[in-house]
C-alpha positions as CSV (number, residue, x, y, z in Angstrom):
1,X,5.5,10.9,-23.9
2,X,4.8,14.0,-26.2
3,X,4.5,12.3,-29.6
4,X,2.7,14.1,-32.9
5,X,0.3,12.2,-34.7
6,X,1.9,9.2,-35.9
7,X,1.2,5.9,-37.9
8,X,4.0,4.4,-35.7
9,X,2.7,2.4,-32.8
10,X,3.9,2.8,-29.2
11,X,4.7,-0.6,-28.0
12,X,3.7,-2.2,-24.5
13,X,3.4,-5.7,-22.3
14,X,-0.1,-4.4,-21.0
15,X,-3.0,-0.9,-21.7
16,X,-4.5,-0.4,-19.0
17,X,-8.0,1.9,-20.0
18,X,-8.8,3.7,-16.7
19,X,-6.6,5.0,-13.9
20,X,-8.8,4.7,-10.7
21,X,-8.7,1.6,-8.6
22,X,-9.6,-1.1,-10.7
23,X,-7.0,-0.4,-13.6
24,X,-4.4,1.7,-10.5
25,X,-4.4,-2.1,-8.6
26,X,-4.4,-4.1,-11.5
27,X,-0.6,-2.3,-12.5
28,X,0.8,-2.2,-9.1
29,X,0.1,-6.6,-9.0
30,X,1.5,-7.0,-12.4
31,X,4.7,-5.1,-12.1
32,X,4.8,-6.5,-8.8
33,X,4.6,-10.0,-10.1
34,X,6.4,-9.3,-13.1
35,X,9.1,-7.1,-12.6
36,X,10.1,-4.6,-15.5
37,X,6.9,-5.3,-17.6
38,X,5.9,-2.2,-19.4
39,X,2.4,-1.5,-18.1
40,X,0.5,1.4,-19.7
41,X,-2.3,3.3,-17.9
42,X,-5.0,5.7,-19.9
43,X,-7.1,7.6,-17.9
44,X,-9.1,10.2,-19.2
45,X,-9.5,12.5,-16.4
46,X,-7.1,15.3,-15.2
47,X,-8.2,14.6,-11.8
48,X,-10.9,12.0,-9.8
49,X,-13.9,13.1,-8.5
50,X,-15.5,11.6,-5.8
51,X,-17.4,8.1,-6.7
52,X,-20.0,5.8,-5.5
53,X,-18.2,2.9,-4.0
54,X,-17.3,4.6,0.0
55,X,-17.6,1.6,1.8
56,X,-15.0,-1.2,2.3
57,X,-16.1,-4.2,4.0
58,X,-13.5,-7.1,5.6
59,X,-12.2,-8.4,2.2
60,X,-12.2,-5.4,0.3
61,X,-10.6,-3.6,3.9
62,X,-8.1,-6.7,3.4
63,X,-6.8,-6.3,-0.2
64,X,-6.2,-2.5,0.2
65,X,-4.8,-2.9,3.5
66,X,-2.5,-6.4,3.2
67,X,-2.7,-6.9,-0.6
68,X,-2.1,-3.0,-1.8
69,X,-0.1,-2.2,1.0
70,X,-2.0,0.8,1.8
71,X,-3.1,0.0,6.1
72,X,-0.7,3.3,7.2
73,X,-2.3,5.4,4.5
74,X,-5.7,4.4,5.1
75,X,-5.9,5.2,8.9
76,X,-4.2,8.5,8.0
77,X,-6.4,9.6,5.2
78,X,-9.7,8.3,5.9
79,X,-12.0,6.6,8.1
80,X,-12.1,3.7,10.8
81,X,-15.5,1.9,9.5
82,X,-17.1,0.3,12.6
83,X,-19.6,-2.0,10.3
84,X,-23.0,-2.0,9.1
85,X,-26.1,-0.3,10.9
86,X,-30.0,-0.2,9.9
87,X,-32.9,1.9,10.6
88,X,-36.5,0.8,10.5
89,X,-40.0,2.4,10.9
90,X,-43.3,2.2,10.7
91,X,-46.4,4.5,11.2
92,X,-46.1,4.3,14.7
93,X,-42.6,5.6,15.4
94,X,-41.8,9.3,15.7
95,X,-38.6,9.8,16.7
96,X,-35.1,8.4,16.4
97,X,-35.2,6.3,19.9
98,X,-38.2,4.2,18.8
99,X,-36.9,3.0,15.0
100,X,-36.0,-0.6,14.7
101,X,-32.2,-1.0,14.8
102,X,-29.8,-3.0,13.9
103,X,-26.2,-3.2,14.2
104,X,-22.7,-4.0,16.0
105,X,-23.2,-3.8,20.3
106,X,-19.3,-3.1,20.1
107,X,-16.5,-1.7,17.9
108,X,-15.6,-3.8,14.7
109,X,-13.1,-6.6,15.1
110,X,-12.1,-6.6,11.8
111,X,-10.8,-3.5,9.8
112,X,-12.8,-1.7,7.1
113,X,-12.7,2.0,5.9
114,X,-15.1,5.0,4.7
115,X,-12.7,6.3,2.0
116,X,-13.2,9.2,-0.1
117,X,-12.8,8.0,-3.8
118,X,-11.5,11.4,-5.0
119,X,-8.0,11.3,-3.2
120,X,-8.0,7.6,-2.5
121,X,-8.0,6.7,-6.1
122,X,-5.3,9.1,-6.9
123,X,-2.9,7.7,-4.5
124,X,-3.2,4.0,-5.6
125,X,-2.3,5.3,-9.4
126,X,0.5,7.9,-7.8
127,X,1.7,4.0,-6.3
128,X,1.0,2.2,-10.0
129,X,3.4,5.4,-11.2
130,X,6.1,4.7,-8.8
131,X,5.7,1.0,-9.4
132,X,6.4,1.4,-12.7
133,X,3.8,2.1,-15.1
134,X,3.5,4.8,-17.8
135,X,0.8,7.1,-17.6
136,X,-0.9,9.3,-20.2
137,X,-3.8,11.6,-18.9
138,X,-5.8,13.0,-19.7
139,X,-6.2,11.0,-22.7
140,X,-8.8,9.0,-24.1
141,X,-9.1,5.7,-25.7
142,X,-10.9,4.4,-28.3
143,X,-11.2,2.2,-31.5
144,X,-10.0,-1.0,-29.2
145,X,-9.2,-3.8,-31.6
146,X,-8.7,-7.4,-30.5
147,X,-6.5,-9.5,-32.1
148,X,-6.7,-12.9,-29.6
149,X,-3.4,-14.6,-29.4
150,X,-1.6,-11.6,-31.1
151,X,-1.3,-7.4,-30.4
152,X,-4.1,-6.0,-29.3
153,X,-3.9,-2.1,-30.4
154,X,-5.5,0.9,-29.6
155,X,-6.4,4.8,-30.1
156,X,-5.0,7.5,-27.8
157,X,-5.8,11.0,-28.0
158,X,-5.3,13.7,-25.8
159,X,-6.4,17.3,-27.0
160,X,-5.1,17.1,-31.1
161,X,-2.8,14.5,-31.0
162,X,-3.1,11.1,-31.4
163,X,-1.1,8.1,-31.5
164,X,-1.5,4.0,-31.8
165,X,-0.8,1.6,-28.9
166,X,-0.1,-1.6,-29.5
167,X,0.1,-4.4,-26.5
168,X,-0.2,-8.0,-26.2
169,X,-2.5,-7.6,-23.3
170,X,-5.1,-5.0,-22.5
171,X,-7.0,-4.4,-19.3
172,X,-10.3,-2.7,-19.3
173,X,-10.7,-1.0,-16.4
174,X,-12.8,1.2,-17.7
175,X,-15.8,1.4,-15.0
176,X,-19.3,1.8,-16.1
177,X,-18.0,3.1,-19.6
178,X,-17.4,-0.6,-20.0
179,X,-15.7,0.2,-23.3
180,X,-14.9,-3.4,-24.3
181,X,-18.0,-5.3,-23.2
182,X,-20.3,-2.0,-25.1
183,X,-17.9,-2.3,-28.5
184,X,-17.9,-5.8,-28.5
185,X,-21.9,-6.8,-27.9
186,X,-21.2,-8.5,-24.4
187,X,-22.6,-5.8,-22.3
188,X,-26.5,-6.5,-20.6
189,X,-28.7,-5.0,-18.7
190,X,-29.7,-7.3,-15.6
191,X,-33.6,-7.2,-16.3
192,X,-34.4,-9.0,-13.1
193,X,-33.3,-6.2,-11.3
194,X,-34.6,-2.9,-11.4
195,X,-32.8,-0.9,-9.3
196,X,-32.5,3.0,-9.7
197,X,-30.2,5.4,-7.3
198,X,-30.3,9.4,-6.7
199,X,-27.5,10.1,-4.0
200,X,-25.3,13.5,-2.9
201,X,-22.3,14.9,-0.7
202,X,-24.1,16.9,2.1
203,X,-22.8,19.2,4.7
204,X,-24.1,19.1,8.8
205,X,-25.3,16.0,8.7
206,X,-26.0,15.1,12.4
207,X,-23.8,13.0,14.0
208,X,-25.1,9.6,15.2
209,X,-22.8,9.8,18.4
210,X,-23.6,13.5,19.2
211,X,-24.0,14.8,22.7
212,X,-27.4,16.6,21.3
213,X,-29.3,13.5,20.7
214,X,-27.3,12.0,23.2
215,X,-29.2,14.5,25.8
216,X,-32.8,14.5,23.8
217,X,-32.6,10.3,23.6
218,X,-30.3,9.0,26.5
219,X,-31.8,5.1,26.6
220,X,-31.0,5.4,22.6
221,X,-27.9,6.5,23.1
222,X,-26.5,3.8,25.7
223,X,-28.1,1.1,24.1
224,X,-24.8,0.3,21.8
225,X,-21.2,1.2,23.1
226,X,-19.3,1.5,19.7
227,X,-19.8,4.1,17.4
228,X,-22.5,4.5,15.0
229,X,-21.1,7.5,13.1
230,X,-18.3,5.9,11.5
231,X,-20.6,2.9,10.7
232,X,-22.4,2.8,7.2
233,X,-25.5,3.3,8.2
234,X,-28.8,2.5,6.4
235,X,-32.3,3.9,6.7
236,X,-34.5,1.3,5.1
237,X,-38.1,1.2,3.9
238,X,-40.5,-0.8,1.7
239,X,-38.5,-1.6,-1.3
240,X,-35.8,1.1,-1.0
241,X,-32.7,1.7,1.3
242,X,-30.4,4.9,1.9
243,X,-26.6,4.8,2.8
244,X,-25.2,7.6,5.2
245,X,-21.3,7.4,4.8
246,X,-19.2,10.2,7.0
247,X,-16.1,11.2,5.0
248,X,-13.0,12.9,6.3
249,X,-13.7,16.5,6.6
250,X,-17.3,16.0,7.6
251,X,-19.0,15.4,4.4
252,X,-21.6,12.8,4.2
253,X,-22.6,10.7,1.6
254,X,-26.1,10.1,1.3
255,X,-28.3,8.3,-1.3
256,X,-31.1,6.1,-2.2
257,X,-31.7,2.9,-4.0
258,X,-34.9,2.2,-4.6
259,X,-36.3,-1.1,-6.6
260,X,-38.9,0.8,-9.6
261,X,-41.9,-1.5,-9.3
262,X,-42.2,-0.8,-5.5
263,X,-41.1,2.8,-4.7
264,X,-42.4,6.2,-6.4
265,X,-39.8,8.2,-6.1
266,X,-39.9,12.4,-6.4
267,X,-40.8,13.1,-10.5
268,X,-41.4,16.8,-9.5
269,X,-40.1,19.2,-6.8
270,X,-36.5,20.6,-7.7
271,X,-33.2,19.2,-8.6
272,X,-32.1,15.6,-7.7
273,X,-30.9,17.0,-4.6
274,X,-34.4,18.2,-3.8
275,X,-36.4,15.3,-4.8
276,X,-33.7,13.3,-2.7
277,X,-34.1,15.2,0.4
278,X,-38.0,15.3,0.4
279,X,-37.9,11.5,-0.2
280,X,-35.8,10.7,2.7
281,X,-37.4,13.2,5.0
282,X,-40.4,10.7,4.9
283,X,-38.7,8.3,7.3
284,X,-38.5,10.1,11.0
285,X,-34.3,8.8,11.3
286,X,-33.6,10.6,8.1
287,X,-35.7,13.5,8.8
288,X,-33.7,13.7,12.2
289,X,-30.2,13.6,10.9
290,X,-30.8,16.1,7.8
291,X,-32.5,18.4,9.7
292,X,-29.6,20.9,9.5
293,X,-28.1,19.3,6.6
294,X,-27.6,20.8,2.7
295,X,-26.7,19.2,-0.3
296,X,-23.5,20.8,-2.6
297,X,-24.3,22.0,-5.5
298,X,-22.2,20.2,-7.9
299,X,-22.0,16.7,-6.3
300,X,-25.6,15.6,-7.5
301,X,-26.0,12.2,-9.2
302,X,-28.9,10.3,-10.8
303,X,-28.5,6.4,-12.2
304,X,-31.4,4.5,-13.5
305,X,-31.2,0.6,-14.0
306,X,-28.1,0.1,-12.0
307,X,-27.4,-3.7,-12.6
308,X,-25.2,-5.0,-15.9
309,X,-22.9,-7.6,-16.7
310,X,-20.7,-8.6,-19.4
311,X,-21.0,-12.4,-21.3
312,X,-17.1,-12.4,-21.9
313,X,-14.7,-11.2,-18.9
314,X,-11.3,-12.8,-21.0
315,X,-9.8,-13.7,-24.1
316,X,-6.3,-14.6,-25.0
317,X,-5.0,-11.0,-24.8
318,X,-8.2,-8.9,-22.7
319,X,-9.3,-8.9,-19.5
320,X,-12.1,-7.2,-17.8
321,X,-11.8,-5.4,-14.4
322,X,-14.1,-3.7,-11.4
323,X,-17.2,-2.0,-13.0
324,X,-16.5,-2.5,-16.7
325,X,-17.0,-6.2,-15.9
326,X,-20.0,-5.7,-13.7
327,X,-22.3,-4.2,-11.3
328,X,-24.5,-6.1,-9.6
329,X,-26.1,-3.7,-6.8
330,X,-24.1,-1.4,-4.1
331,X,-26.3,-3.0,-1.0
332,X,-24.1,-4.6,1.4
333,X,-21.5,-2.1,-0.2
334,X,-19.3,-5.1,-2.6
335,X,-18.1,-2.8,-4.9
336,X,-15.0,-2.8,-3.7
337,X,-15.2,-6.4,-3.2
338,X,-16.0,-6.9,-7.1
339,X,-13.0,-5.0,-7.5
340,X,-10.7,-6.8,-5.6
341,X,-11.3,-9.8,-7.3
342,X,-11.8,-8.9,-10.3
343,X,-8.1,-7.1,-10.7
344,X,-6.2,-10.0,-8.8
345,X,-8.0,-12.2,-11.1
346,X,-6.8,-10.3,-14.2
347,X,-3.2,-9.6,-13.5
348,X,-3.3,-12.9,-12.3
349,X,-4.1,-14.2,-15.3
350,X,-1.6,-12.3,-17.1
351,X,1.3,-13.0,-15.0
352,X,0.8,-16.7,-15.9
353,X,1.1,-15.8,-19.9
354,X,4.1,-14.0,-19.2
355,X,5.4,-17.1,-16.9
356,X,5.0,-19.3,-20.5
357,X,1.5,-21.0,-18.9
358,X,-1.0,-22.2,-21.5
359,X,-3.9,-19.7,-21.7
360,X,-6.8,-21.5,-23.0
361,X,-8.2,-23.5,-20.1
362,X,-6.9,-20.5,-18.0
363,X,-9.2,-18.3,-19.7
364,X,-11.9,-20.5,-19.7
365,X,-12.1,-21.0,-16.1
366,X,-11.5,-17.1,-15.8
367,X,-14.7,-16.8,-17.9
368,X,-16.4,-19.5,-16.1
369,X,-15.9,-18.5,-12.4
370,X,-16.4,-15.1,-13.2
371,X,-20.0,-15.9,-15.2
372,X,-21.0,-17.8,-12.7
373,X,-19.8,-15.7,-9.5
374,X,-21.6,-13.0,-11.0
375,X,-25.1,-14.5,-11.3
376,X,-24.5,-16.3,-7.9
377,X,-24.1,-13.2,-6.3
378,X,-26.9,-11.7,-7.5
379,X,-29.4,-14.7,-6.9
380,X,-27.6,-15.0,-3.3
381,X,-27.9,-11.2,-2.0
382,X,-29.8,-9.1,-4.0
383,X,-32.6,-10.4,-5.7
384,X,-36.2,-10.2,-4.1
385,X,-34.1,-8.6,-1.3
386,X,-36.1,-5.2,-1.9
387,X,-39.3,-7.1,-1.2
388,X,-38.3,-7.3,2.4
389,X,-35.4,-5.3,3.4
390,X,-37.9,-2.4,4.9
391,X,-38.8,-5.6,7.2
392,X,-37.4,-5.4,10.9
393,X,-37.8,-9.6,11.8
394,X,-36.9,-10.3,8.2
395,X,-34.3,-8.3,7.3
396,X,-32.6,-9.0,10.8
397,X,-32.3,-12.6,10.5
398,X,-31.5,-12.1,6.5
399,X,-28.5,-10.2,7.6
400,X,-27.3,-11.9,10.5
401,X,-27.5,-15.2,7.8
402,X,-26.1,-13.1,5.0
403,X,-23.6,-11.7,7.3
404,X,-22.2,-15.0,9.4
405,X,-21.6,-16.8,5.6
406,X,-19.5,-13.6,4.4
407,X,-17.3,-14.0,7.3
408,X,-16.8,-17.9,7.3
409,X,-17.0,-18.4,3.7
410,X,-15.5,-15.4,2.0
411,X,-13.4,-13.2,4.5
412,X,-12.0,-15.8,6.6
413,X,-10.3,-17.5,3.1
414,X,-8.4,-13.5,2.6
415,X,-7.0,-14.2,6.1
416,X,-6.2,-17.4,5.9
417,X,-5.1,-17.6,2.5
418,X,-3.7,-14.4,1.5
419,X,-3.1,-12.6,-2.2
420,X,-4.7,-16.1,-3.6
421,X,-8.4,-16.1,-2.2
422,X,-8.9,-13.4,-4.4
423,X,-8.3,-15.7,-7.9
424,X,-10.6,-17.7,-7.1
425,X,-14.3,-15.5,-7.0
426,X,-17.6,-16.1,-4.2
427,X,-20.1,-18.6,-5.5
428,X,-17.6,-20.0,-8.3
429,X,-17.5,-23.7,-8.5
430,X,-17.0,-26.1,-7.1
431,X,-17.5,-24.8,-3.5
432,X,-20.0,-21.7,-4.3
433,X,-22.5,-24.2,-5.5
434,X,-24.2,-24.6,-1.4
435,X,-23.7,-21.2,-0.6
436,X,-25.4,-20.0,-3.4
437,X,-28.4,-22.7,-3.1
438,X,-28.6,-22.0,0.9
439,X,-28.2,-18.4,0.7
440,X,-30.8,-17.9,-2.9
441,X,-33.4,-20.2,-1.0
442,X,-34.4,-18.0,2.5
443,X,-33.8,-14.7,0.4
444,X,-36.6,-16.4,-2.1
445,X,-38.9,-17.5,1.4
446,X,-38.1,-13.8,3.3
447,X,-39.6,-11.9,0.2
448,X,-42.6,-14.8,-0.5
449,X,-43.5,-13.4,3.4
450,X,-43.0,-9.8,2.9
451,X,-45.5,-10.0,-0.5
452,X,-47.5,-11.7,1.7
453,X,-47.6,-9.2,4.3
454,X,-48.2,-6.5,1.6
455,X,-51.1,-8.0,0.3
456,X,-52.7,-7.9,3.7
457,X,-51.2,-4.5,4.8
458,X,-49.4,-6.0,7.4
459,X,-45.7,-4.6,6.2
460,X,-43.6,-2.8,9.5
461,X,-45.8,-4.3,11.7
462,X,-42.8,-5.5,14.0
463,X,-40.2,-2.4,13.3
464,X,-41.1,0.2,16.3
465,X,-38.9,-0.4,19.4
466,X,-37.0,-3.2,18.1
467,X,-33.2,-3.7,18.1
468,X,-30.7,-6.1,17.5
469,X,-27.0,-5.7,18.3
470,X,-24.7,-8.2,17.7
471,X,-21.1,-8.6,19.9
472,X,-19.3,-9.1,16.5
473,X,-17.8,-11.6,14.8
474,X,-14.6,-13.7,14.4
475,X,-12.9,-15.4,12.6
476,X,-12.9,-18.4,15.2
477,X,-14.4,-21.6,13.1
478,X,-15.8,-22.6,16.2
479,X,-18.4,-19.9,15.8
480,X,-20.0,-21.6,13.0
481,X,-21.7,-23.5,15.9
482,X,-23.9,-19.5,15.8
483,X,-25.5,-20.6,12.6
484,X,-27.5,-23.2,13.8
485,X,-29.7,-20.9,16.0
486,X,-30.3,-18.8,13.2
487,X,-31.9,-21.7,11.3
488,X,-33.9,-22.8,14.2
489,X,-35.5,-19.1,13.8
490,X,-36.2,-19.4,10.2
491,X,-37.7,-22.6,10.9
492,X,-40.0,-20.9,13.8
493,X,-40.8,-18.1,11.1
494,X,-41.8,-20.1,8.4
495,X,-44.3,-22.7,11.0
496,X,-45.7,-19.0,12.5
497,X,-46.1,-17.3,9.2
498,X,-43.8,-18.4,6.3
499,X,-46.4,-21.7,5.4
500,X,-49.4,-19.6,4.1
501,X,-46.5,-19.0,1.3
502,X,-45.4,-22.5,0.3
503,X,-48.0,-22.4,-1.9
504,X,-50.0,-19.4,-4.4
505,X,-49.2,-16.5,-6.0
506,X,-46.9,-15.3,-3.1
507,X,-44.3,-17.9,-3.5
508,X,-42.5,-17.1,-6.4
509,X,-40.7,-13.8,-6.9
């Protein structure tokens, strides 16, 4: 479309505001549910860059792979993820062989993917296109107004010209621009959580599975027979963690998240990529794998207070997607997670006003699972988490509890159920309501310890020459029977240290 400025709106079903995996999913699942709809997507670049956001885990690998259609593409284009790995240390350890470590013993069972945003995004929106929808880019949008029940309509403008959109629905997909929640007053800052991130592309990067430290650490290298390369792997300290993500090429991504009242992170020293490297070259695993390694130039990035939400995620004609919804915190790596709900859930929605349903108590429960999934999450996973993720016996039991609930409780529902696991968000009621209480209550204990431990300058005490490799997991219910143990040890922990906590300043976060 090449119109002039014009009073005379362009009609559509659905606007899409932003092209890249939120909004690019979103089209492909209502055209493919609603054949024919005229779908619009605005995006205001002329080509992606590469985002934060690398890392699929088991649901997120399942709605690209099974729900997008996208398996073939995925093994040809990017990378095999072989799961989660993290690095510990302490005064005490020098080298690479004596860091705590935790991790996968074998290869992954389950599929995820290290994807490179830049060309991955472009391919699910070259898919929306052939789906489809209309496309105007670069182009920006602006002066959104909301009419509920009626046409929504909006501003279009790509170099001079400008031109009126009018649909009944519109889609913000709009990432951390968040242009509906920001216009509207919904958007806020999560103030429990204050998380800031620094993070770059680098070049020679050691690899984890290299015959070099193979040779130099040889007990190291045989103590786990999958791969750690193609594993996101995470160097960890007190209050702060670092992601290493290979990329296809052999680019790494590698940054830091670090929680402000704990960490004091680089204010002088160079760029972002300087301060970055001189921070990570503190802990003896990162200072072993950058040895070699440079940052480029023009892929440096700096993002203080990390963690916002929106009040309102529908309304009879909007619907909020992926980041413009959201973000709680990229530990555990969710985004893509966020995002898989969050568009199924929204052209979900949709679908079922074009299929005649009655929208209010749709909307409401939208609203409802969606404000309460999103608080849930956080409580659950991510707050006080900073408080003892640098921990090696905390942090290992955290995870292997954090971990054996995702599987059962989240991913096994995407197998089992399919496209409609994802309409329903974690945490929301009824169901999320244990999880959430089970999950929230030993994160809130595991910090109470580590404050503890603080105080008394007793933090990393346990992190040198420790390592935990799990055989994997299944989806086999029968493996719930697992979970039991792990209580048992968080029992032991809190009769051997936890109970000089129940009580006093260190028990509350």
């Amino acid at each position: 479309m090449t119109s002039d400025n014009s009073s005379q709106p362009e009609t559509y079903d659905v606007a899409i505001i932003g092209g890249s995996l939120s909004g690019a999913s979103t089209a492909i699942l209502l055209l493919r549910h609603t054949p024919g709809l005229r779908v619009l997507i605005v995006d205001k670049t002329t080509a992606f860059t590469r985002g934060i956001g690398e890392a699929t885990v088991e649901v997120s690998a399942y709605f690209l792979g099974r729900v997008l259609g996208l398996t073939h593409y995925l093994n040809d284009s990017h990378l095999v993820k072989q799961g989660l790995r993290f690095w510990f240390a302490n005064d005490e350890v020098e080298s690479l062989d004596q860091a705590g470590e935790i991790g996968g013993c074998y290869l992954s069972r389950m599929p995820s993917y290290q994807i490179d945003r830049s060309t991955f995004d472009e391919e699910v929106l070259r898919r929306a296109c052939l789906a489809g929808a209309t496309l105007l880019r670069p182009a920006t949008a602006s002066n959104v107004r909301l009419q509920p029940g009626g046409m929504q309509s909006l501003e279009v403008s790509q170099g001079e010209k400008k031109r009126i959109i009018t649909a009944r629905w519109i889609v913000d997909a709009s990432g951390l621009a968040a242009i509906l929640a920001r216009q509207e007053g919904w958007w806020r800052p999560n103030t429990d959580h204050h998380t800031t991130s620094a993070w770059a592309r680098w070049k020679g990067v050691k690899d984890w599975d290299s015959r070099e430290l193979a040779e130099r650490f040889p007990q190291w290298s045989k103590a786990a027979y999958g791969t750690r390369n193609t594993a996101t792997n995470h160097i960890v300290g007190d209050g702060w963690w670092s992601w290493w993500i290979p990329l296809k090429g052999g680019d790494v991504s590698v940054g830091v998240v670090f929680d402000q009242r704990l960490v004091d992170f680089p204010r002088e020293g160079g760029n972002v990529g300087d301060r970055l490297k001189a921070f990570l070259m503190r802990h003896p695993v990162a200072r072993e794998m950058l040895a070699d390694a440079h940052y480029i130039e023009d892929d440096l990035h700096w993002r203080k207070n990390l963690a916002y939400y929106s009040t309102t995620f529908s309304g009879d004609g909007f619907v909020l997607a992926g980041d413009a919804a959201a973000f709680i915190d990229p530990f555990y790596s969710p985004g893509m997670d966020w995002i898989s709900f969050t568009a199924s859930s929204a052209a979900h929605l949709i679908t079922q006003f074009f299929r005649g349903e009655p929208m209010p108590e749709l909307i409401a429960r939208h609203n409802r699972d969606f404000t309460v999934c999103g608080r849930r999450w956080f409580e659950a996973l991510h707050k006080g988490k900073y408080e003892y993720m640098g921990e090696f016996d905390l942090m290992s039991l955290a995870f292997r509890l954090d971990y054996s609930l995702y599987v059962w409780g989240v991913a096994e529902q995407a197998f089992h159920l399919g496209d409609e696991a994802f309409y329903s968000p974690p945490f929301s009621p009824p169901s999320g309501l244990l999880f959430w209480k089970l999950m929230s209550f030993y994160s809130r204990r595991f910090a109470a310890i580590a404050r503890r431990r603080r105080r008394l300058g007793r933090l990393g005490r346990s992190n040198r020459n420790r390592r935990f490799l799990a055989p994997g997991y299944t989806l086999n219910r029968g493996n719930m029977l697992h979970f039991f143990p792990m209580l048992l040890d968080w029992a032991k922990l809190e009769i051997a240290e936890g109970w000089h906590t129940w009580l006093g300043a260190d028990a509350e976060v």
